[in-house]
C-alpha positions, 0 to 999 in steps of 0.5 A, a space after each residue: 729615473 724609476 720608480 722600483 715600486 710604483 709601475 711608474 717611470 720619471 725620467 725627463 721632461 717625458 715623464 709618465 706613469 704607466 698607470 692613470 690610476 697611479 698619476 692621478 695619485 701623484 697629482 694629488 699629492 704634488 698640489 698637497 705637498 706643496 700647500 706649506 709652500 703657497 701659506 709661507 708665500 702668502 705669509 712673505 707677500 702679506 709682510 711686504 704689503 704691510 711693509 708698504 703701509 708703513 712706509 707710506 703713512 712714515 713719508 709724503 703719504 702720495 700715490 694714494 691710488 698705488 695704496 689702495 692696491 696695496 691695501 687690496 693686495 694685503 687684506 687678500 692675502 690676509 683672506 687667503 691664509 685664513 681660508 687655506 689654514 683652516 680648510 685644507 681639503 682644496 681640489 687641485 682646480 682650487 690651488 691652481 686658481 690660488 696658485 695663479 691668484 697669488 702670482 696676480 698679487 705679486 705682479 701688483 706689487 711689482 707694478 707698485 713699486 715701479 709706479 711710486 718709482 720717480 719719473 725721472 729715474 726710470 730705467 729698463 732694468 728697473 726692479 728685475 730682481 724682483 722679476 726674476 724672484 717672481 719667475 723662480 717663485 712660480 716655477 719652484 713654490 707654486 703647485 702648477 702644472 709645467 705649460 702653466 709656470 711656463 706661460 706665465 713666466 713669459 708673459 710677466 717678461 712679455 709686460 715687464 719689457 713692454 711696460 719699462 720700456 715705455 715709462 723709461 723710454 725718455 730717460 735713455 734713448 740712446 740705450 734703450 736697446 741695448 737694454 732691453 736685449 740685456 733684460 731679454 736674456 736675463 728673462 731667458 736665463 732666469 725662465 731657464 733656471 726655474 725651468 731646469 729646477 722645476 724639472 729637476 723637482 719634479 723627477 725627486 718628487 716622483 721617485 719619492 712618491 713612487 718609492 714611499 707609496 711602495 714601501 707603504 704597499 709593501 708594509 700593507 702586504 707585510 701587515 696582510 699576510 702576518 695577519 693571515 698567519 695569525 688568523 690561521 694559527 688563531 684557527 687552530 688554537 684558542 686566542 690567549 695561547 695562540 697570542 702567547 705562542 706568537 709573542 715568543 716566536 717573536 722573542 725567540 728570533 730576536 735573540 738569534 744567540 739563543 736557539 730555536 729548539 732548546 731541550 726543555 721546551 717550553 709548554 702551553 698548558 692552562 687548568 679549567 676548573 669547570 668545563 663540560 666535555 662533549 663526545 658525539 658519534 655517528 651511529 651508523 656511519 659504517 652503513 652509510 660509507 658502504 651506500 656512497 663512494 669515498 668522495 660523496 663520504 668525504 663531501 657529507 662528513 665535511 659538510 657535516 662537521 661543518 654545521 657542526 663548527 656553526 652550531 658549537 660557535 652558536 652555543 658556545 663550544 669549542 671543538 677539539 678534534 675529529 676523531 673519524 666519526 667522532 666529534 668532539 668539544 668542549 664548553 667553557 675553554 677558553 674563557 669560563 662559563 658558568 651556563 657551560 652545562 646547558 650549553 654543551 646540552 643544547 650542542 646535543 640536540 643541535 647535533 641530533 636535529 642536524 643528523 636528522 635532516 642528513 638521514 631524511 636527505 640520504 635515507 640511511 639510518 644514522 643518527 647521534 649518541 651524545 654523551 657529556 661529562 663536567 670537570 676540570 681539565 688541563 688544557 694546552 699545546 705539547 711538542 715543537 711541531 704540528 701543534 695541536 690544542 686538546 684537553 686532559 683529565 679523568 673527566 675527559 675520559 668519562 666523557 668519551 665513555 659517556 658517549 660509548 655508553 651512551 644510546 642512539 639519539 639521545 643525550 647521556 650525561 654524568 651526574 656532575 653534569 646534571 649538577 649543573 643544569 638548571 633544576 627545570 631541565 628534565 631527565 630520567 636515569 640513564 643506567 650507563 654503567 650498565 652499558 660501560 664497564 669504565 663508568 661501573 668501575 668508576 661509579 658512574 652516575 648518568 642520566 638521560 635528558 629528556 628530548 624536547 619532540 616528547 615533552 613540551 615542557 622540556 622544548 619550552 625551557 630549551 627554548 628559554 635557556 636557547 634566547 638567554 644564549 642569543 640575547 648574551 651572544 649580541 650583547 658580547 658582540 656589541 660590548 666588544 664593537 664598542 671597545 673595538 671602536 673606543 680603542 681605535 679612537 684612542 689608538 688615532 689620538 695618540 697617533 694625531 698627538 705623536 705625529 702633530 708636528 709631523 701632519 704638514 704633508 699631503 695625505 696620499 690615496 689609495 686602496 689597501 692593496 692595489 693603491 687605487 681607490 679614491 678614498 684618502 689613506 687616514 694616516 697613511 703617507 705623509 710627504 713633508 718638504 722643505 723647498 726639494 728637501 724632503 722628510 719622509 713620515 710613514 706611519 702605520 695604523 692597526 686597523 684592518 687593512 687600512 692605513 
């Protein structure tokens, strides 16, 4: 039989798993599942030593010896399943030795009961139900290895016989012979029996751990790459939109009777009430693509507006779009903020500090014109494709003139952005309406902040502003690693709660994508079975690629 999701094959008494890794995995959890096993057996053998105790006191109260094993063998059941109940993390080493442990105990009280039997009664085929129970116990409940049952099989047949057949050897003479030939072949049949289901055991618990581990890696893939996707879209657009966005494609292909285009699409927009706009361009960029090829203009302006999207992630900004040269974003979308002004302020002298290093490291004339309005904005995804998240508003129309009115290296920004800067920010009037016919048309009033290399003042309240930022940013960053942390605690509760009646398996191990790592899978797959009857509990976890 073969495992189609495993790399591993179970067929016959040659059965291999094409990858160490993989068997070491399975042996795992052979010895695991079959723990319920060997805590039911210890629970029987405990009972029937009880069982023994009564009996004895109840009658004559002789083989006061016999007893006093029988009195052993009950407390060291009872010291077995207290340990293995409590403690449950045993190495395959421990249930082995336990495993044989408990065989030691059921052969002791077979000799019991042959002992207390009279001796005048004794027979050869003396008590060879129970043997045959032990040899199938072995071969079918005890997590041991196929040389191990198979060998202590024989041996318990080998003691038997040679017991019996010396405390009965009075009693029949005559068919002494006959008799242990008869108990021979019960011994081979039963050896065979428990030969033939361990085999067949073993290949149902291979293809199950074989299929279930490749269902669950499968599943693993599945998480993996759906959170790729959302990762890449949540790249694209803001968080609550994205979310929403993927809630109803969801919907939308669950109800297949409902088309995917309908006429009147649906559309993402929400309204910002106070946001600061931002519009950087390059000054100079026409110069500097005419001094390099293509390809080095390409690998600056990349590198380039990448420092960008670090800086605007570090001042809390969030860019909209690159238009050629042009960069352009915003500062509280999509979640409010009320420093969204001094913020966007500090983008800009960011941005021109940045510009600065490209012009000493290239030698060409560039620099930043910054200009930044304040409004409010609608903000949203239109059409059925190719979405993309921008801003509308008067305000953003401003914003774009603030920039084009704006001059080289300095930061131009409207009077209700000046509103919203603290009153120890500096700056002097920047006559933009002078230079934009739109900002004269709209009575436009602007200003120039004053840069923080001319004004020390300026530099140490930028600086202040620039801490408060920091300072607020890791305070974020702890507030939601503790929610993080709190919520997966909670999500791992009600996963213990709903699946308590379901936690008597084995944990199998394994890595998140290639299931070979030697850290057990918290809540990963758990094998529960019944003798060969077997309940398959996979459950799956929403922690980052751990199951």
């Amino acid at each position: 039989q073969s495992g189609h999701y495993g790399r591993g094959r179970a067929d016959g008494f040659k059965s291999k798993f094409e990858n160490e890794e993989i068997k070491l995995l399975y042996s795992q959890y052979f010895f695991k599942q079959k723990m319920e096993m060997v805590i039911q057996l210890l629970i029987v053998l405990a009972i029937n030593s009880f069982i023994f105790i009564i009996l004895y006191f109840a009658n004559s109260k002789e083989w006061m010896q016999l007893m006093v094993l029988v009195l052993v063998v009950f407390f060291i059941c009872i010291i077995m399943l207290v340990e293995l109940i409590n403690n449950r993390s045993y190495s395959n080493r421990h249930l082995t030795l336990v495993s044989i442990g408990i065989w030691l105990l059921q052969c002791l009280l077979l000799f019991v009961l042959i002992g207390i039997t009279p001796a005048d009664q004794r027979t050869p085929s003396d008590h060879m139900a129970l043997v045959v129970f032990i040899t199938f116990v072995t071969y079918t409940m005890l997590p041991l290895s196929l040389i191990h049952t198979v060998v202590l099989g024989l041996f318990l047949a080998f003691v038997h016989a040679l017991v019996v057949s010396l405390l009965a050897q009075r009693n029949t003479e005559k068919h002494l012979a006959r008799q242990l030939i008869s108990n021979i072949l019960v011994y081979i049949c039963s050896n065979l029996c428990g030969l033939y289901h361990h085999h067949l055991s073993e290949i149902a618990h291979r293809r199950t751990f074989l299929e279930t581990r490749g269902y669950v890696k499968n599943q693993l893939e599945l998480c993996q790459q759906k959170e790729q996707q959302e990762s890449l879209l949540k790249s694209v657009l803001p968080h609550y939109i994205a979310t929403e966005m993927l809630k109803d494609i969801l919907t939308s292909n669950g109800m297949r009777e409902q088309p995917m285009n309908l006429q009147f699409h649906k559309i993402y927009i929400k309204k910002h009430d106070e946001v600061s706009i931002l519009f950087a361009d390059i000054v100079g960029f026409t110069k500097m693509a005419s001094g390099c090829t293509a390809q080095e203009l390409v690998k600056i302006l990349n590198t380039l507006f990448g420092r960008f999207d670090d800086l605007a992630k570090k001042n809390k900004c969030m860019r909209i779009k690159i238009l050629g040269d042009c960069y352009y974003c915003v500062c509280g979308v999509p979640n409010p903020s009320p420093d969204h002004a001094i913020c966007s302020v500090l983008m800009a002298f960011d941005m021109i500090t940045c510009i600065k290093e490209v012009r000493d490291n290239t030698r060409v004339e560039v620099n930043m014109r910054v200009g930044i309005n304040t409004g409010g904005v609608l903000g949203g995804v239109l059409g059925h494709r190719k979405w993309q998240f921008d801003v509308w508003s008067d305000s953003v129309t401003i914003a774009n003139h603030m920039e084009s009115g704006g001059l080289s290296g300095r930061v131009h920004i409207s009077a209700s952005t000046r509103a919203c800067l603290p009153s120890d920010i500096q700056c002097e009037p920047g006559h933009g309406e002078d230079r934009d016919k739109y900002l004269k048309e709209k009575q436009v009033t602007t200003y120039l902040v004053l840069n923080p290399e001319s004004c020390a003042e300026q530099a140490a309240a930028l600086q202040k502003y620039r801490k408060q930022i920091v300072e607020e940013e890791e305070k974020e960053e702890v507030e939601e690693e503790v929610e993080e942390v709190n919520g997966n605690l909670n999500n791992s509760e009600q996963h213990e709660q709903n699946n308590k009646a379901h936690t008597n398996g084995a944990l199998v191990k394994g890595n998140k994508t290639m299931f070979t790592s030697k850290e057990v899978l918290t809540n990963g797959l758990e094998v529960i079975s019944s003798h060969h009857y077997f309940l398959i509990v996979v459950t799956l976890s929403n922690r980052k690629g751990y199951l």
